[in-house]
PQR file of N, CA, C, O and H, with PARSE charges and radii, in Angstrom:
ATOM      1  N   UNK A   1       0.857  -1.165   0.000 -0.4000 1.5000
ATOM      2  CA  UNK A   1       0.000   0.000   0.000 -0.0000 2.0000
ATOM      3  C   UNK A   1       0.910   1.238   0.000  0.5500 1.7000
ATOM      4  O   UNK A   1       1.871   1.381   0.756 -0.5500 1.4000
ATOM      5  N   UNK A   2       0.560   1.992  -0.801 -0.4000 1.5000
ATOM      6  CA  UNK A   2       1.528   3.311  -0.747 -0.0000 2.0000
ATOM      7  C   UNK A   2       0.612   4.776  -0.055  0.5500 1.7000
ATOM      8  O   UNK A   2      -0.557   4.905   0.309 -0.5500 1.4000
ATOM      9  H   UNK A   2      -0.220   1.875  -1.415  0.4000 1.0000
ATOM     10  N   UNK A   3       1.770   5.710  -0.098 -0.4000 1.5000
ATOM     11  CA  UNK A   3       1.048   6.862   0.436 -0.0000 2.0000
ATOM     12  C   UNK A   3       1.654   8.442  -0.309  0.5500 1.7000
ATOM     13  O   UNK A   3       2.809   8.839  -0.463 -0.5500 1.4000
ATOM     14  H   UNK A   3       2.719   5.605  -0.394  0.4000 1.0000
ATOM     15  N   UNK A   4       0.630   8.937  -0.583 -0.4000 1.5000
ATOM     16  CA  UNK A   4       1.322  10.241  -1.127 -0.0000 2.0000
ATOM     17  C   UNK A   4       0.647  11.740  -0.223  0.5500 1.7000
ATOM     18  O   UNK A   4      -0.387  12.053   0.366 -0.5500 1.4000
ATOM     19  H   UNK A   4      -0.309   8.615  -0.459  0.4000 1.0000
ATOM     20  N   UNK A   5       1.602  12.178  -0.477 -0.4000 1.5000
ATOM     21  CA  UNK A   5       1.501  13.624   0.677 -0.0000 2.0000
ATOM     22  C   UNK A   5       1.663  14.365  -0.729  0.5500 1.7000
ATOM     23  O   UNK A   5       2.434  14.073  -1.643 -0.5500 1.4000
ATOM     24  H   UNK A   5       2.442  11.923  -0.956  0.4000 1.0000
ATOM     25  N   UNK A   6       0.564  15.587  -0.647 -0.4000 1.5000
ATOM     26  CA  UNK A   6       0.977  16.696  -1.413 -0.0000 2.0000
ATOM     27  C   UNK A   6       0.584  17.791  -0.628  0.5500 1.7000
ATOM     28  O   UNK A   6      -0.377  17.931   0.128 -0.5500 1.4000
ATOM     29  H   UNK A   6      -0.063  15.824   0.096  0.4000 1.0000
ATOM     30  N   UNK A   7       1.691  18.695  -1.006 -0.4000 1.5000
ATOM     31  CA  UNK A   7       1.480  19.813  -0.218 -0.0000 2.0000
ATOM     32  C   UNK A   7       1.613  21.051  -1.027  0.5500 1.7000
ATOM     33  O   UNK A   7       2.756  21.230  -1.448 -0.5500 1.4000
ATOM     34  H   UNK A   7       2.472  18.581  -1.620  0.4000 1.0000
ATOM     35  N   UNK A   8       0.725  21.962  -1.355 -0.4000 1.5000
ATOM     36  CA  UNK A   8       0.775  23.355  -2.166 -0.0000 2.0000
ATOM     37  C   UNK A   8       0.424  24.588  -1.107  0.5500 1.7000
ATOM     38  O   UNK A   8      -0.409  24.760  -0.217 -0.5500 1.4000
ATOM     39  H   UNK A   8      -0.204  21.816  -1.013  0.4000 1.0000
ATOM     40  N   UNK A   9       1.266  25.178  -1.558 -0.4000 1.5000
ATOM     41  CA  UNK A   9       1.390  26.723  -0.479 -0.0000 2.0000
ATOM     42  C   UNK A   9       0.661  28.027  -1.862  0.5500 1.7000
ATOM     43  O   UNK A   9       0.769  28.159  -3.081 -0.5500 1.4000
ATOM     44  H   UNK A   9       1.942  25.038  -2.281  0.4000 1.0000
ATOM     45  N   UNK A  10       0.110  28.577  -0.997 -0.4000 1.5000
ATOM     46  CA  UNK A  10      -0.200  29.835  -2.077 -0.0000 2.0000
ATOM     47  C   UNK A  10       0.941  30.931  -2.134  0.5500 1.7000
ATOM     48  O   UNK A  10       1.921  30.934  -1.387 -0.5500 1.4000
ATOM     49  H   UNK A  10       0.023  28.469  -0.007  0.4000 1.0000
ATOM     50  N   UNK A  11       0.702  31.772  -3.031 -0.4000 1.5000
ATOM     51  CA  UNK A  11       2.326  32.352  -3.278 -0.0000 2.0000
ATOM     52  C   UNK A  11       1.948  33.653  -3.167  0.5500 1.7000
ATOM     53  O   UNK A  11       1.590  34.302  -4.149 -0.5500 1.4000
ATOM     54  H   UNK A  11      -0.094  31.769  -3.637  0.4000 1.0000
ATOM     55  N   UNK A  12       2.002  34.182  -1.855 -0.4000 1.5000
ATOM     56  CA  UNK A  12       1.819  34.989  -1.180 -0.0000 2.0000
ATOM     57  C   UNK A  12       2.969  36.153  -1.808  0.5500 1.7000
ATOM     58  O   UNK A  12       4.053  35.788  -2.262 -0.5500 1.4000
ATOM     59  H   UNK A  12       2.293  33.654  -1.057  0.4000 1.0000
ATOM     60  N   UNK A  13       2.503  37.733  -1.746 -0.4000 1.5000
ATOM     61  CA  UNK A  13       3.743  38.824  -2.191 -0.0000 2.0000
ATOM     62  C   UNK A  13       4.686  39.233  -1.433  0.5500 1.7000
ATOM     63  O   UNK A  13       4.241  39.518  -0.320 -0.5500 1.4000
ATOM     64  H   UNK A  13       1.623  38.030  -1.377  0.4000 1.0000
ATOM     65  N   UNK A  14       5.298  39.322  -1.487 -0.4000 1.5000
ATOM     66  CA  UNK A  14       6.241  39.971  -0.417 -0.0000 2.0000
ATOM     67  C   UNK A  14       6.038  40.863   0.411  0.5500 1.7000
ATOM     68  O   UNK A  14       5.804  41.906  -0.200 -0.5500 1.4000
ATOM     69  H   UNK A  14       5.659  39.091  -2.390  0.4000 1.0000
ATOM     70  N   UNK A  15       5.991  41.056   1.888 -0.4000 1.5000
ATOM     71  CA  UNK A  15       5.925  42.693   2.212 -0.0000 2.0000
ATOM     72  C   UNK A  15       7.188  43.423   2.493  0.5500 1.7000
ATOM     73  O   UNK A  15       8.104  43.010   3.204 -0.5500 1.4000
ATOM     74  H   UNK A  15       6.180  40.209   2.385  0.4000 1.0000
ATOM     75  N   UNK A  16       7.135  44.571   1.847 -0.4000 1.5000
ATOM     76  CA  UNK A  16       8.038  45.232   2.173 -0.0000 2.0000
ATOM     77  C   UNK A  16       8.543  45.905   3.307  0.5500 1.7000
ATOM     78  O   UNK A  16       9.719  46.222   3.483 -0.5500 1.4000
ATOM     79  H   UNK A  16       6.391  44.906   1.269  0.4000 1.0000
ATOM     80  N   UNK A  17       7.236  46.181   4.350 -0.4000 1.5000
ATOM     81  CA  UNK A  17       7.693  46.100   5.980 -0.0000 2.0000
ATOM     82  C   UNK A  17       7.895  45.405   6.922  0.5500 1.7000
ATOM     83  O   UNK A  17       8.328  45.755   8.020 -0.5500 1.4000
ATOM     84  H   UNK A  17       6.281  45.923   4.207  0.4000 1.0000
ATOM     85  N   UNK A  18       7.455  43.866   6.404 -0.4000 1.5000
ATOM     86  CA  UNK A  18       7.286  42.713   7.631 -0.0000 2.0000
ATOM     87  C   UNK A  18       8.691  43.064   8.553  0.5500 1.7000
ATOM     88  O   UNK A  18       9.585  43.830   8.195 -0.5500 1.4000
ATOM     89  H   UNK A  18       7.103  43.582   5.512  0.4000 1.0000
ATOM     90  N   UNK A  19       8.656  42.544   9.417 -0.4000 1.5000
ATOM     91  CA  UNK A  19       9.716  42.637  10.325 -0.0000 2.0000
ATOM     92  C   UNK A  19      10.553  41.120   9.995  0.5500 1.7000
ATOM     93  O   UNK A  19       9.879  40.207   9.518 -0.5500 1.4000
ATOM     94  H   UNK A  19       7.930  41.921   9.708  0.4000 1.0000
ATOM     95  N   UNK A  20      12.345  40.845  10.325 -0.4000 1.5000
ATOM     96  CA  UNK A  20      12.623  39.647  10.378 -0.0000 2.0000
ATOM     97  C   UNK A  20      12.672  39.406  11.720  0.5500 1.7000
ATOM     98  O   UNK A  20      12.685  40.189  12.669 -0.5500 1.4000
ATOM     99  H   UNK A  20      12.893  41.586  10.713  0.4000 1.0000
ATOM    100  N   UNK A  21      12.708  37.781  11.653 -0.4000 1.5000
ATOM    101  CA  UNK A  21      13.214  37.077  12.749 -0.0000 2.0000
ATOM    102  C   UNK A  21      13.959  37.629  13.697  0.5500 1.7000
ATOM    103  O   UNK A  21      15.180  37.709  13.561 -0.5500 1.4000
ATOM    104  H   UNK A  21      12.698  37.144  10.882  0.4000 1.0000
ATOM    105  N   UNK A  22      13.349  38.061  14.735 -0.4000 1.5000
ATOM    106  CA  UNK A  22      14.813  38.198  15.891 -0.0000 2.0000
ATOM    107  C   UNK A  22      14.763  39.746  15.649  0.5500 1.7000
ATOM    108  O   UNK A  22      15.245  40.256  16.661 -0.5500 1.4000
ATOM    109  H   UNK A  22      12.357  37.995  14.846  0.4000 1.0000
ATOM    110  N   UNK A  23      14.416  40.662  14.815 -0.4000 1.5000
ATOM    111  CA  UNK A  23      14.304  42.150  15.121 -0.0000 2.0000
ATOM    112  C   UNK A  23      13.325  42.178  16.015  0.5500 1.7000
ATOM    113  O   UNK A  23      12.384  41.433  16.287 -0.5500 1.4000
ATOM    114  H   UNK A  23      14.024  40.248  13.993  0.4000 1.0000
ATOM    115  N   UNK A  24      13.949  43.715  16.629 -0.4000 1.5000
ATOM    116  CA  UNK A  24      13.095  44.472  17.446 -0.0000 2.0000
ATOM    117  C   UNK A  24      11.577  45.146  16.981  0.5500 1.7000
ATOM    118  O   UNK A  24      11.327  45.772  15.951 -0.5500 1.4000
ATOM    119  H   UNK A  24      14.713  44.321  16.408  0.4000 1.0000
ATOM    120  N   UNK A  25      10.634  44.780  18.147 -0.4000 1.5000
ATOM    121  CA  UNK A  25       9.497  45.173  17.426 -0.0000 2.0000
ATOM    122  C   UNK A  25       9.112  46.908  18.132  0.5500 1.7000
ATOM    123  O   UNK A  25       9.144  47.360  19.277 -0.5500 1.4000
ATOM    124  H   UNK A  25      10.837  44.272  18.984  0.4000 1.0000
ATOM    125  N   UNK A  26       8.905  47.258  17.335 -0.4000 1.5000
ATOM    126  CA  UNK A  26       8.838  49.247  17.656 -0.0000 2.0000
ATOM    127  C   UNK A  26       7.489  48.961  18.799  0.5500 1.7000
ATOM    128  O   UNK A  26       6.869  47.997  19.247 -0.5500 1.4000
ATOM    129  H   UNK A  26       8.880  46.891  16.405  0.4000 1.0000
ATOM    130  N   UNK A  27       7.495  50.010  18.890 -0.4000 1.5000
ATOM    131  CA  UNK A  27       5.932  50.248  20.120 -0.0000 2.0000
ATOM    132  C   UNK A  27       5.000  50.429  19.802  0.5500 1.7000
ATOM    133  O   UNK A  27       4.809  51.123  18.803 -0.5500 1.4000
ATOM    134  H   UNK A  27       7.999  50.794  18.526  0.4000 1.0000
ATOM    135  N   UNK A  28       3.767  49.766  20.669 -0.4000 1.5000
ATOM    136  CA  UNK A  28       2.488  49.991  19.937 -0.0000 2.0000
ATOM    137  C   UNK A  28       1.641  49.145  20.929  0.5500 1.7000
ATOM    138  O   UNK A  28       1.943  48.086  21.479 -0.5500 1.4000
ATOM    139  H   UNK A  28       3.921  49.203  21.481  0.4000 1.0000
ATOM    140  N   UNK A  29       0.256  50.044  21.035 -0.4000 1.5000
ATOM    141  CA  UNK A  29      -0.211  49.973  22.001 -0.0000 2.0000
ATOM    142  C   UNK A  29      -2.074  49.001  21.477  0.5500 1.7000
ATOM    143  O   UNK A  29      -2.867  49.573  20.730 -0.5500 1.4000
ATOM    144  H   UNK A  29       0.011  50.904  20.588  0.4000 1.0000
ATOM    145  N   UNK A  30      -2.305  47.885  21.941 -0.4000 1.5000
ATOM    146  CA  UNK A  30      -3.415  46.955  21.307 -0.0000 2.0000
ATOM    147  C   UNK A  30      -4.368  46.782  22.304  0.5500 1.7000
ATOM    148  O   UNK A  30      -4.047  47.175  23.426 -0.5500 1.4000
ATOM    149  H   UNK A  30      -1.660  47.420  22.548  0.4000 1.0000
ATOM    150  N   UNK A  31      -5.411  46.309  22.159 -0.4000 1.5000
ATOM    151  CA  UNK A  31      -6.746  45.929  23.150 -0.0000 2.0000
ATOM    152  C   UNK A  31      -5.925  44.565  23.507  0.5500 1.7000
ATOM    153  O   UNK A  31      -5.200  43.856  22.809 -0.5500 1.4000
ATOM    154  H   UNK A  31      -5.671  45.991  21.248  0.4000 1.0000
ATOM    155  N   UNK A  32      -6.362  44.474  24.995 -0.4000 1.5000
ATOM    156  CA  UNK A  32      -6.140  42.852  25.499 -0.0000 2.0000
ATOM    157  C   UNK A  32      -7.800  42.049  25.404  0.5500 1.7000
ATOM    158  O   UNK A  32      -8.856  42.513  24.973 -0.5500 1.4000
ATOM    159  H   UNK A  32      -6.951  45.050  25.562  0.4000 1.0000
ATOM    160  N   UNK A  33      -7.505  40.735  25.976 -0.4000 1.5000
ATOM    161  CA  UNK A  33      -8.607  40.186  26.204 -0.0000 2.0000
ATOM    162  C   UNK A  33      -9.976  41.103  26.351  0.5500 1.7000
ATOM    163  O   UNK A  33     -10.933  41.169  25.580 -0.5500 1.4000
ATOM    164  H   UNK A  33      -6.648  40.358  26.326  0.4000 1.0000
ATOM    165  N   UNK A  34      -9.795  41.641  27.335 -0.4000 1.5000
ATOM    166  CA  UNK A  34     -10.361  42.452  28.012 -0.0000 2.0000
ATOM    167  C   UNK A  34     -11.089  43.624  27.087  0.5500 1.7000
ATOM    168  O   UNK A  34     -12.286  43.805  26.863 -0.5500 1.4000
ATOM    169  H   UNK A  34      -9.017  41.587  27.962  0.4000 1.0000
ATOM    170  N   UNK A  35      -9.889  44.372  26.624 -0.4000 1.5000
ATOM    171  CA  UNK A  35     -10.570  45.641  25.524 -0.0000 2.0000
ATOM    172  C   UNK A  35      -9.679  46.677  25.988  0.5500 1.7000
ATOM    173  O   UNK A  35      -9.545  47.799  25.500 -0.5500 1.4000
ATOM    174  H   UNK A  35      -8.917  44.226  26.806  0.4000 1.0000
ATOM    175  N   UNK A  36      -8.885  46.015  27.319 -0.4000 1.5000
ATOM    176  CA  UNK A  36      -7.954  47.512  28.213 -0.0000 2.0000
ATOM    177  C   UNK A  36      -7.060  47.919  27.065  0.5500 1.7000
ATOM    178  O   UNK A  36      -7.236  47.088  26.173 -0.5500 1.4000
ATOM    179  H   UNK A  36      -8.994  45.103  27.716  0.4000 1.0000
ATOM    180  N   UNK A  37      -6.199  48.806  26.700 -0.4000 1.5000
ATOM    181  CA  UNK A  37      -4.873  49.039  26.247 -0.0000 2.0000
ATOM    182  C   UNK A  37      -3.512  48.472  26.571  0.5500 1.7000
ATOM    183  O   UNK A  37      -2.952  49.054  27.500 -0.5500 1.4000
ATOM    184  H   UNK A  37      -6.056  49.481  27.425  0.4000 1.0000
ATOM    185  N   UNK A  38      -3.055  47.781  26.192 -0.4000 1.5000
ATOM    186  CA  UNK A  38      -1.957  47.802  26.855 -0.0000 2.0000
ATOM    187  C   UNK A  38      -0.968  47.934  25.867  0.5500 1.7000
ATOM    188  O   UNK A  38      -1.294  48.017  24.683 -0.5500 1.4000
ATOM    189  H   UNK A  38      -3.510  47.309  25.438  0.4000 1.0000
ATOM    190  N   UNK A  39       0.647  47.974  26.360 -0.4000 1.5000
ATOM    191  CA  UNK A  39       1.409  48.740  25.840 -0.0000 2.0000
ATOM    192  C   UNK A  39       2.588  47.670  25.911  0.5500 1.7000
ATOM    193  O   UNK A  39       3.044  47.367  27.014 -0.5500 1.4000
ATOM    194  H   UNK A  39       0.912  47.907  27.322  0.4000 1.0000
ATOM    195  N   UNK A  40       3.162  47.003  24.559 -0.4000 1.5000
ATOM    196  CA  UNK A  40       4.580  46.463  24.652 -0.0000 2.0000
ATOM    197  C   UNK A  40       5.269  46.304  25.879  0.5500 1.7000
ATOM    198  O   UNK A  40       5.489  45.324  26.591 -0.5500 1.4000
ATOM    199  H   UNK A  40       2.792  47.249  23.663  0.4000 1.0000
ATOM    200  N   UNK A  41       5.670  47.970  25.980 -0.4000 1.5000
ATOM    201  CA  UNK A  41       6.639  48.048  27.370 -0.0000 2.0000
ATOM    202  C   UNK A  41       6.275  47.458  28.425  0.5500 1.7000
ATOM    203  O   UNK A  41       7.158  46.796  28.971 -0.5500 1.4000
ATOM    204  H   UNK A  41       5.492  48.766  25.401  0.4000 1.0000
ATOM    205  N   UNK A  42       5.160  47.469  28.956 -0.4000 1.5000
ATOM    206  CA  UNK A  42       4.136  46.833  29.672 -0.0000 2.0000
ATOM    207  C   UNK A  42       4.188  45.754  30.198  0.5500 1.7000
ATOM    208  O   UNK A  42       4.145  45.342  31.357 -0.5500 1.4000
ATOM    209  H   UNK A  42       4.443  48.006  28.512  0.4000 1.0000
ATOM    210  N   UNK A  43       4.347  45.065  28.631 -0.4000 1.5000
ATOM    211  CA  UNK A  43       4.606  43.446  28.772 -0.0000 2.0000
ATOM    212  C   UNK A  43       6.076  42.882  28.810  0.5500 1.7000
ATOM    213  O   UNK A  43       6.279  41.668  28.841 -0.5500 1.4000
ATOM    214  H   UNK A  43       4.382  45.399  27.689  0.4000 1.0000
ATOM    215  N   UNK A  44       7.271  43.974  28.806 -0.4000 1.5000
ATOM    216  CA  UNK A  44       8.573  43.937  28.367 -0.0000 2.0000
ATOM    217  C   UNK A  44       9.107  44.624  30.028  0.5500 1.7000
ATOM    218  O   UNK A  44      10.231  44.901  30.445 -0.5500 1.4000
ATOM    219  H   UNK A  44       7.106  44.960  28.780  0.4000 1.0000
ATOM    220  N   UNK A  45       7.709  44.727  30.687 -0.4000 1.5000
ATOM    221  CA  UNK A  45       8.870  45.341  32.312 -0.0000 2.0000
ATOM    222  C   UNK A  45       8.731  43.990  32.833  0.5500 1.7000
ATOM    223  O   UNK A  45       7.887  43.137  32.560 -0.5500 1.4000
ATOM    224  H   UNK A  45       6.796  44.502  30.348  0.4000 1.0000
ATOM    225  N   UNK A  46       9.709  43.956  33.626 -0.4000 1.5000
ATOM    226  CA  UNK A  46      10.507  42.741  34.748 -0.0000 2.0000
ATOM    227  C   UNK A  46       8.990  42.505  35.701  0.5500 1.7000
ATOM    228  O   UNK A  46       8.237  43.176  36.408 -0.5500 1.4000
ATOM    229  H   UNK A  46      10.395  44.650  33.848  0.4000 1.0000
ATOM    230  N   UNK A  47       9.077  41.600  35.373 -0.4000 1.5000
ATOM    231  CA  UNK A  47       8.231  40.827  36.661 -0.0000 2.0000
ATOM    232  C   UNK A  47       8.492  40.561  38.179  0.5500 1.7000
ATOM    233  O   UNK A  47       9.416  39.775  38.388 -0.5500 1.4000
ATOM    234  H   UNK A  47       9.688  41.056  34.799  0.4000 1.0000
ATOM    235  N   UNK A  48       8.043  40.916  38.954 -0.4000 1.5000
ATOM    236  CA  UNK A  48       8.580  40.857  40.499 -0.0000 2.0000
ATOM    237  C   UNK A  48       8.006  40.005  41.239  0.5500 1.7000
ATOM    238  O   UNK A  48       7.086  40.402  41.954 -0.5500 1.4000
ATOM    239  H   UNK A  48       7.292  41.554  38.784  0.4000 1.0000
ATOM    240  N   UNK A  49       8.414  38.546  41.264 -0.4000 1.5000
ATOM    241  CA  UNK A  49       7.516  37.434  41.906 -0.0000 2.0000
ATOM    242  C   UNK A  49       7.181  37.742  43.504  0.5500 1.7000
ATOM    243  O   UNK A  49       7.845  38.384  44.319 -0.5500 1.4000
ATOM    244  H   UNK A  49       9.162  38.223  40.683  0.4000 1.0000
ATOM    245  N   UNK A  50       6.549  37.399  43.582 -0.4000 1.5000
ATOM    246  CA  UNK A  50       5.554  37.249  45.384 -0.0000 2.0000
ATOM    247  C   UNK A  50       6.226  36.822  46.273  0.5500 1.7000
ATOM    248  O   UNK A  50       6.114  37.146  47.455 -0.5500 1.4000
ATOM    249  H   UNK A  50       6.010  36.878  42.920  0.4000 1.0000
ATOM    250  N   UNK A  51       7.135  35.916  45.743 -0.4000 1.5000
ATOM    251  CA  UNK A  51       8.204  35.362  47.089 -0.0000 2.0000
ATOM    252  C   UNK A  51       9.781  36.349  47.352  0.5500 1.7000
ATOM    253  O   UNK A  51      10.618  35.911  48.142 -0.5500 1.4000
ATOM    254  H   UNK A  51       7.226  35.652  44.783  0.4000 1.0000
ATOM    255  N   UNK A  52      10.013  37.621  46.627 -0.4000 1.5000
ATOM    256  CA  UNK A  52      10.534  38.442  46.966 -0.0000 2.0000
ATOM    257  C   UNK A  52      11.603  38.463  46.236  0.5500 1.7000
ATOM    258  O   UNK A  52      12.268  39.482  46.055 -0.5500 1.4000
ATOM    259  H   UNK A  52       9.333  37.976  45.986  0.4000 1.0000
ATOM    260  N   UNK A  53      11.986  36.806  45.522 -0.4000 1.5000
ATOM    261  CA  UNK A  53      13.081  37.316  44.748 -0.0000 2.0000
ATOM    262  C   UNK A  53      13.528  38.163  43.164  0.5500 1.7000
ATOM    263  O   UNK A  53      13.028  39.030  42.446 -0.5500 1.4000
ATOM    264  H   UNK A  53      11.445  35.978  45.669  0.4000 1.0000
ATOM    265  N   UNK A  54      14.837  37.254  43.176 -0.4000 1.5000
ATOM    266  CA  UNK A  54      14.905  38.260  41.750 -0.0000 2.0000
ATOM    267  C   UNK A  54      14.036  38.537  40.641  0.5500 1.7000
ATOM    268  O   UNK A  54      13.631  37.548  40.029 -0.5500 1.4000
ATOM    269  H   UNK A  54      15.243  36.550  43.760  0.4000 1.0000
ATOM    270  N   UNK A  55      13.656  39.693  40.243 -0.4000 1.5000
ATOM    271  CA  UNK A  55      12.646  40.191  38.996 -0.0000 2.0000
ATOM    272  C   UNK A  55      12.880  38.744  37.570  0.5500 1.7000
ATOM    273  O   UNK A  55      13.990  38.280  37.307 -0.5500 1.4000
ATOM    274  H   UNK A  55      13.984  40.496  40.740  0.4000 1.0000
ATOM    275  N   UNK A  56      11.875  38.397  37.029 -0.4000 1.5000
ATOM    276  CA  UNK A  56      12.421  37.533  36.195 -0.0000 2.0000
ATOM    277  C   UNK A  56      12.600  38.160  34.736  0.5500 1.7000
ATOM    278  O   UNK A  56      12.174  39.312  34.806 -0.5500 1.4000
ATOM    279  H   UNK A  56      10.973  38.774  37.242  0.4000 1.0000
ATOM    280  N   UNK A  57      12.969  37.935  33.682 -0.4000 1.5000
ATOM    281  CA  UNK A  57      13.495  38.549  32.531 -0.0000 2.0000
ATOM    282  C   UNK A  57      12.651  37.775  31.422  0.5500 1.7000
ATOM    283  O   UNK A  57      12.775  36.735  30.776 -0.5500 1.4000
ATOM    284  H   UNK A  57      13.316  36.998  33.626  0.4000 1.0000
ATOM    285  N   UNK A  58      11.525  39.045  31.558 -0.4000 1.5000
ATOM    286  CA  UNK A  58      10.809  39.600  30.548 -0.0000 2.0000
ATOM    287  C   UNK A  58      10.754  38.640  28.807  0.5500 1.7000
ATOM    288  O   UNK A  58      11.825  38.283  28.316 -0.5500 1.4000
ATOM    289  H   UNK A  58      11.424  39.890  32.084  0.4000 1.0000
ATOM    290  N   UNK A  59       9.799  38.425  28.283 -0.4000 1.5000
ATOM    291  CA  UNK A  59       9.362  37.562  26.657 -0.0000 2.0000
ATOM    292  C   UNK A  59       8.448  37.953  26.668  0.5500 1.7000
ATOM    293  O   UNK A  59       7.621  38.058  27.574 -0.5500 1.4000
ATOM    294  H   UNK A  59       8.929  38.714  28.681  0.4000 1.0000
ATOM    295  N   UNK A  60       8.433  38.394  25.096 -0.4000 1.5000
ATOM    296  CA  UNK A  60       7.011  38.079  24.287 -0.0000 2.0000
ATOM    297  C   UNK A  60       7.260  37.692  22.943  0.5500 1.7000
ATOM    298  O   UNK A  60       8.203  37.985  22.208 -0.5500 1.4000
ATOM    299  H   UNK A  60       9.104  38.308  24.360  0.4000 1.0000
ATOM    300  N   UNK A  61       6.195  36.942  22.730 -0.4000 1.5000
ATOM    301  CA  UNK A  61       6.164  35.942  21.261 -0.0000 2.0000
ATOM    302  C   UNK A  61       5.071  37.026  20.586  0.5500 1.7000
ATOM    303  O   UNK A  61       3.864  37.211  20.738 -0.5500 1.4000
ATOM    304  H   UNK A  61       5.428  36.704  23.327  0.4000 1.0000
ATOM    305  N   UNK A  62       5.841  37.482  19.979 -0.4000 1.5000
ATOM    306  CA  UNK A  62       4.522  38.558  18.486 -0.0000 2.0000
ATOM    307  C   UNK A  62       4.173  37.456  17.593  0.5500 1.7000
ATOM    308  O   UNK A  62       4.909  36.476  17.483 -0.5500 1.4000
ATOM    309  H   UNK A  62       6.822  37.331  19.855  0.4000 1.0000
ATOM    310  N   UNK A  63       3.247  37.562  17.050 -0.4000 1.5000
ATOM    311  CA  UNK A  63       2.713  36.284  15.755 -0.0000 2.0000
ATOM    312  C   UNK A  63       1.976  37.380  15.219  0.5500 1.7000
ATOM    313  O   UNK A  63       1.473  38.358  15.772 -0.5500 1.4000
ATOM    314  H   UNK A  63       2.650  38.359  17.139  0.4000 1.0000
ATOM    315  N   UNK A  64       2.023  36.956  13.837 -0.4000 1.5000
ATOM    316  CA  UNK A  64       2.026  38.317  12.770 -0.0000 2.0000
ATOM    317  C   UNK A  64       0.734  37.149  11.512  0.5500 1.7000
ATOM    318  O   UNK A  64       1.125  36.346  10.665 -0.5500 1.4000
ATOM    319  H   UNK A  64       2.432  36.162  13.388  0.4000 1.0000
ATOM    320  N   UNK A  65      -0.159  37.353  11.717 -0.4000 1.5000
ATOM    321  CA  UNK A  65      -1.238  36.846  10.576 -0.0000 2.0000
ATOM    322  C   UNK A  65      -1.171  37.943   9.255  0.5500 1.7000
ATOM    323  O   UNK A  65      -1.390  39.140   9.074 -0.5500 1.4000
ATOM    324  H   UNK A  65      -0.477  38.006  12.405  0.4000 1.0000
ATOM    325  N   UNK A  66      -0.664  36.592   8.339 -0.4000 1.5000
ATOM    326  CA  UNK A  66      -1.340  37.798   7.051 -0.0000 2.0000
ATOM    327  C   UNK A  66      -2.667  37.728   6.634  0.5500 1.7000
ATOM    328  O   UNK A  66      -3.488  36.990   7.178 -0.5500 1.4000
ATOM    329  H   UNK A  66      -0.486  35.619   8.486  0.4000 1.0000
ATOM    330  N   UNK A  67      -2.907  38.428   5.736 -0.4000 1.5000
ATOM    331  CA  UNK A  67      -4.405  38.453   5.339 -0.0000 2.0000
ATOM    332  C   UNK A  67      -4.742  37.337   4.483  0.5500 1.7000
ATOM    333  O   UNK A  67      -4.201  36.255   4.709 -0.5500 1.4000
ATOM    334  H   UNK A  67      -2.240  39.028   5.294  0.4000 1.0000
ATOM    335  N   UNK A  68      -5.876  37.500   3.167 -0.4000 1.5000
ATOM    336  CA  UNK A  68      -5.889  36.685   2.706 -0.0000 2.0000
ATOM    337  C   UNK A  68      -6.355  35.507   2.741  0.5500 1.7000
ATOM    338  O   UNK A  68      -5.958  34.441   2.271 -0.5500 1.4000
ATOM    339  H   UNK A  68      -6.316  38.379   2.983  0.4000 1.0000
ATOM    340  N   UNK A  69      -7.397  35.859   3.455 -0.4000 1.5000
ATOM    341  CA  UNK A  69      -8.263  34.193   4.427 -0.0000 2.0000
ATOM    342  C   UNK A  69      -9.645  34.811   4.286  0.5500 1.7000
ATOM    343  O   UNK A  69     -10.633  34.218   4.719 -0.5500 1.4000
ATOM    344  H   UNK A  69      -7.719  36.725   3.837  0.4000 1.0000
TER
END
């Protein structure tokens, strides 16, 4: 018995502003869950856990949808 996989991607244009991998993302301020504002920096200040110690060091994962759907 055999098996075949095909896989076709649509051929999306280039953008000329996307950001790459691993650059810095500029500032900019979005609705949360909620609808509040919040602000990059926001999510980029040090966290100060409850048990008193050291602040922990700050991530965020941006995910970037293109259009086209």
């Amino acid at each position: 018995m055999g098996f075949l996989s095909l896989r076709v991607e649509a051929q999306l244009p280039q953008s000329k502003n996307a950001p790459a991998v691993g650059q810095k993302a500029p500032e900019f301020v979005l609705p949360d869950s909620e609808g509040k504002p919040t602000r990059l920096l926001q999510l980029l200040a040090p966290a100060m856990p409850a048990d008193g110690q050291a602040p922990r060091a700050p991530w965020v994962l941006l995910v970037f949808y293109r259009g086209y759907w």
